[in-house]
ZADO-1210 file (C-alpha; in nm, 4 decimals, padded with zeros to 6 digits):
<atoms>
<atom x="-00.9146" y="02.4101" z="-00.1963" code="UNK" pos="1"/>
<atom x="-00.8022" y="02.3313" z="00.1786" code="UNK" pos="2"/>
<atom x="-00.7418" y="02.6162" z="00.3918" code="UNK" pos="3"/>
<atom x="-00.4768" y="02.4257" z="00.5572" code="UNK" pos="4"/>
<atom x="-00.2505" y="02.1292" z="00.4910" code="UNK" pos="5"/>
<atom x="-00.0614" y="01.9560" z="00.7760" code="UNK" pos="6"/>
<atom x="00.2547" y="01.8436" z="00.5090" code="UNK" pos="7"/>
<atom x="00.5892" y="01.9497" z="00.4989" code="UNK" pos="8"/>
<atom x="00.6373" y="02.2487" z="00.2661" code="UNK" pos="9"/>
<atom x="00.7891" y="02.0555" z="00.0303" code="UNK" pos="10"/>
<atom x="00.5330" y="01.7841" z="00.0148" code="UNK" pos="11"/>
<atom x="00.2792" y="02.0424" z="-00.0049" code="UNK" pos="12"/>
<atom x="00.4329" y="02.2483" z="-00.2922" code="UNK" pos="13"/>
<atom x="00.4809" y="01.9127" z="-00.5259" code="UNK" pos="14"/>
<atom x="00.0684" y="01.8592" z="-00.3994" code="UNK" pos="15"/>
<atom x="-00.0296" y="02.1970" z="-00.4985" code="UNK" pos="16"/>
<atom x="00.1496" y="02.1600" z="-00.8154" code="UNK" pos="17"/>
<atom x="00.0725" y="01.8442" z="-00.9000" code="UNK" pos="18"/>
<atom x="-00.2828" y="02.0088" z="-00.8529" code="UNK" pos="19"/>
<atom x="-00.2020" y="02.2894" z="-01.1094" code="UNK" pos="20"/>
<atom x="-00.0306" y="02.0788" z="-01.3635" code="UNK" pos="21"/>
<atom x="00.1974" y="02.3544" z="-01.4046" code="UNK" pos="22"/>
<atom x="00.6616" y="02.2367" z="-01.4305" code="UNK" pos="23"/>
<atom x="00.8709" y="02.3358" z="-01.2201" code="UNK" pos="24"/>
<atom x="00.9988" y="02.5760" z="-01.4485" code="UNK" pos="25"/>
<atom x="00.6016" y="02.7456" z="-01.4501" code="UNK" pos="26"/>
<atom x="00.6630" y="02.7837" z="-01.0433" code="UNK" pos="27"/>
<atom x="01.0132" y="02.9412" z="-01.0907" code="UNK" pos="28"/>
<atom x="00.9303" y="03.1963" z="-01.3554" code="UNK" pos="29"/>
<atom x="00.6275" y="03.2783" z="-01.1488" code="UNK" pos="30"/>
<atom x="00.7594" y="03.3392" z="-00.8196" code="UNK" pos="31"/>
<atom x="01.1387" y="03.4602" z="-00.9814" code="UNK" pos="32"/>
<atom x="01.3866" y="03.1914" z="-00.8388" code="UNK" pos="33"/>
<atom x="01.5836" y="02.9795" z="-01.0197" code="UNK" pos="34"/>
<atom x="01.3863" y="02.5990" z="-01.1394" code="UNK" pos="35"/>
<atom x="01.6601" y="02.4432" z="-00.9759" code="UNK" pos="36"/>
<atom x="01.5578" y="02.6088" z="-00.5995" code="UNK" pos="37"/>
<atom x="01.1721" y="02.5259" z="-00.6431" code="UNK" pos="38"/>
<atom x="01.2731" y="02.2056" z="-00.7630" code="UNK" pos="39"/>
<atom x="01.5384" y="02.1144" z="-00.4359" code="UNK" pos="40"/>
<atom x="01.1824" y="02.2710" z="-00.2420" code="UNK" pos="41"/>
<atom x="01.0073" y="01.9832" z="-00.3431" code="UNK" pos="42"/>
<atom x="01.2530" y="01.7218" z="-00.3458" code="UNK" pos="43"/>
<atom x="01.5466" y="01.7761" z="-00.0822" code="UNK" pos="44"/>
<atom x="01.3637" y="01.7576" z="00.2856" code="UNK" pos="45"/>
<atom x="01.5400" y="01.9629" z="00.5571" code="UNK" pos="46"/>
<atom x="01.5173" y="02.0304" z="00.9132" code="UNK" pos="47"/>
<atom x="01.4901" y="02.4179" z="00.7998" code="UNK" pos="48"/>
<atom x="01.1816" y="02.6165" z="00.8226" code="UNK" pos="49"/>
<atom x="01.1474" y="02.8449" z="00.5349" code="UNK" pos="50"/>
<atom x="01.1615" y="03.1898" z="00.5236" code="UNK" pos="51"/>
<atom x="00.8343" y="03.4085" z="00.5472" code="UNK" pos="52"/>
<atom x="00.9273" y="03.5549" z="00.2414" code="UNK" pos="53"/>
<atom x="00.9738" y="03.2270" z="00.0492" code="UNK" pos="54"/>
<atom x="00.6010" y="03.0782" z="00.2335" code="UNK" pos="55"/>
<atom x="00.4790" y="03.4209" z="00.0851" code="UNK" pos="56"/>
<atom x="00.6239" y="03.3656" z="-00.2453" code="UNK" pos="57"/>
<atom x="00.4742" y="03.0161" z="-00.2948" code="UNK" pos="58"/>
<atom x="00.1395" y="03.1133" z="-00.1307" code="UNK" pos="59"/>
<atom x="00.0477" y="03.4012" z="-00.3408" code="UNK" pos="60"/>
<atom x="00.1611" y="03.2183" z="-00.6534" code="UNK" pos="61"/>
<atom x="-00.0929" y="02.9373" z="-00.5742" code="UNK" pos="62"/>
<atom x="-00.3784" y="03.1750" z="-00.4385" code="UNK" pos="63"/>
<atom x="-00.3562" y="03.0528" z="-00.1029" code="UNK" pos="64"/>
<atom x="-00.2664" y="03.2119" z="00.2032" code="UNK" pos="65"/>
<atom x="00.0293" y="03.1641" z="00.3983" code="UNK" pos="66"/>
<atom x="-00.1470" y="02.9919" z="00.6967" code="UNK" pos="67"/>
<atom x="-00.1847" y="02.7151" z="00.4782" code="UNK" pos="68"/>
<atom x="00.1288" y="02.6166" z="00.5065" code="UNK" pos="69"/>
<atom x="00.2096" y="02.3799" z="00.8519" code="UNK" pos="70"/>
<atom x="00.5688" y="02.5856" z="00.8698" code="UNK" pos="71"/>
<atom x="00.3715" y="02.8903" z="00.8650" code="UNK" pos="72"/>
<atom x="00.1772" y="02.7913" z="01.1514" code="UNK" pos="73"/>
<atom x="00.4101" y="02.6559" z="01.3514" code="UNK" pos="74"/>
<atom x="00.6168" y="02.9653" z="01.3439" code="UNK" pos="75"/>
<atom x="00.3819" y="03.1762" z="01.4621" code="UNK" pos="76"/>
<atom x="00.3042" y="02.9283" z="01.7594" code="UNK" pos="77"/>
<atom x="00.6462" y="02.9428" z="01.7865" code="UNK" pos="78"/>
<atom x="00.7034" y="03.2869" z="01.8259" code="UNK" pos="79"/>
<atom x="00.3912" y="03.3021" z="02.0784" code="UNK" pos="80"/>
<atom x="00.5391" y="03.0402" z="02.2866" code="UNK" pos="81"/>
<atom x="00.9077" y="03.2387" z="02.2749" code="UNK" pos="82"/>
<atom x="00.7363" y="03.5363" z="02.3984" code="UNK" pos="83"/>
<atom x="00.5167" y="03.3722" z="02.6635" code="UNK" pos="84"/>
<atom x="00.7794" y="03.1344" z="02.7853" code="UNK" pos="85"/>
<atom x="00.5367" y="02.9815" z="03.1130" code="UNK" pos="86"/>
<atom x="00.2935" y="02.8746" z="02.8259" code="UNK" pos="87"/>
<atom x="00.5461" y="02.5607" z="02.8085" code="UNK" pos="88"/>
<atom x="00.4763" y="02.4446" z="03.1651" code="UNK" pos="89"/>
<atom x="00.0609" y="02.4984" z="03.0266" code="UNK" pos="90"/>
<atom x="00.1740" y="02.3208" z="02.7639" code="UNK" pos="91"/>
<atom x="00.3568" y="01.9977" z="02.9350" code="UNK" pos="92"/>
<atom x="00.0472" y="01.9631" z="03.1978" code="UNK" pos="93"/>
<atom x="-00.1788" y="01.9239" z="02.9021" code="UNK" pos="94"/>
<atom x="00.0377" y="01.6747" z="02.7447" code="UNK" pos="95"/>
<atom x="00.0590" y="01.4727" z="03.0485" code="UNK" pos="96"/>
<atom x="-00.3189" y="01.4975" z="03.0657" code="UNK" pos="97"/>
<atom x="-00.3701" y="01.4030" z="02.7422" code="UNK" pos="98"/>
<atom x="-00.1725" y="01.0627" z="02.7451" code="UNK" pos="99"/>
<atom x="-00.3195" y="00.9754" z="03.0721" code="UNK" pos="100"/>
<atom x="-00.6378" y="01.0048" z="02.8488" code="UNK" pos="101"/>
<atom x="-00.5107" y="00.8114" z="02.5576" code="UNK" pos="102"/>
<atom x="-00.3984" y="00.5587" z="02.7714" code="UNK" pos="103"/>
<atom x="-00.7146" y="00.5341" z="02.9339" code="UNK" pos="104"/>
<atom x="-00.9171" y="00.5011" z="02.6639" code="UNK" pos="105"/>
<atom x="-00.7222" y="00.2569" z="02.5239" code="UNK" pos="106"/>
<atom x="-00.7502" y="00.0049" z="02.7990" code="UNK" pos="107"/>
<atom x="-01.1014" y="00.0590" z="02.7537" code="UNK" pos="108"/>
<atom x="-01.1092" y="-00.0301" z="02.3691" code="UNK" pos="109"/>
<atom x="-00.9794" y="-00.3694" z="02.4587" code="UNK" pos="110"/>
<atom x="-01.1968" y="-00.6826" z="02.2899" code="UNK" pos="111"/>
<atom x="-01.4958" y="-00.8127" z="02.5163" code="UNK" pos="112"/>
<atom x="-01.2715" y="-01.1256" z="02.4770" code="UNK" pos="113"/>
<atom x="-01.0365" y="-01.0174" z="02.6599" code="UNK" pos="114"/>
<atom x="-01.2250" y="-00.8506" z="02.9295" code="UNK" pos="115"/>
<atom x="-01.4384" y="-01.2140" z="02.9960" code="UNK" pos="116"/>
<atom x="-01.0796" y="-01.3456" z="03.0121" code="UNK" pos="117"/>
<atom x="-00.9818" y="-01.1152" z="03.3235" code="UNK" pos="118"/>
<atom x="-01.3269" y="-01.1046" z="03.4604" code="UNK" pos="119"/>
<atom x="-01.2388" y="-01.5122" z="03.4855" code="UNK" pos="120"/>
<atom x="-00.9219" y="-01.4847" z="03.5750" code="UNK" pos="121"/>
<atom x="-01.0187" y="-01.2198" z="03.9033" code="UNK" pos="122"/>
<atom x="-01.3126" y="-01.4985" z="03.9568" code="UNK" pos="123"/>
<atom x="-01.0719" y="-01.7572" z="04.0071" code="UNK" pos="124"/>
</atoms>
């Protein structure tokens, strides 16, 4: 199985059980919520993180471990980034860096067409 999965928690929940084969109702026995919450887990998106406990809840019921979960993750950067607040001016210079880069590199991707087109248009 992945170690990680880059979904929303939803999205990977339905996945993972999708995987199993197992209902809803399987899920919400197993983890002791009511079908209708796993269910609105897999099927309502919102802007939310989950709770620890809930990422906890779902990851030991599908023998994974919570850092497979993207939420999971991103809390913890999250919380790093809270407590080391001048890590978001580290962050913002890389960014900048890194669509200077992309931009870069994407000039150079362009067809050879194109480049004999400017090479005969600067010739001109």
């Amino acid at each position: 199985m992945n170690k990680k999965t880059y979904d929303d928690f939803g999205v990977a929940i339905e996945k993972l059980r999708n995987k199993a084969d197992i209902s809803y109702d399987t899920i919400a026995f197993g983890i002791q919520r009511a079908q209708s919450y796993v269910y609105g887990i897999c099927n309502r998106r919102t802007r939310n993180l989950p709770k620890d406990k809930i990422m906890k809840e779902f990851a030991e019921f599908f023998h994974v471990e919570p850092e497979y979960f993207y939420e999971w993750r991103l809390k913890r950067v999250l919380e790093f980034v809270n407590e080391n607040r001048e890590f978001v001016d580290h962050v913002e210079r890389q960014a900048k860096k890194y669509k200077k880069s992309s931009t870069t590199s994407d000039v150079q991707k362009e067809s050879p067409e194109s480049e004999d087109e400017n090479n005969q248009e600067q010739s001109a």
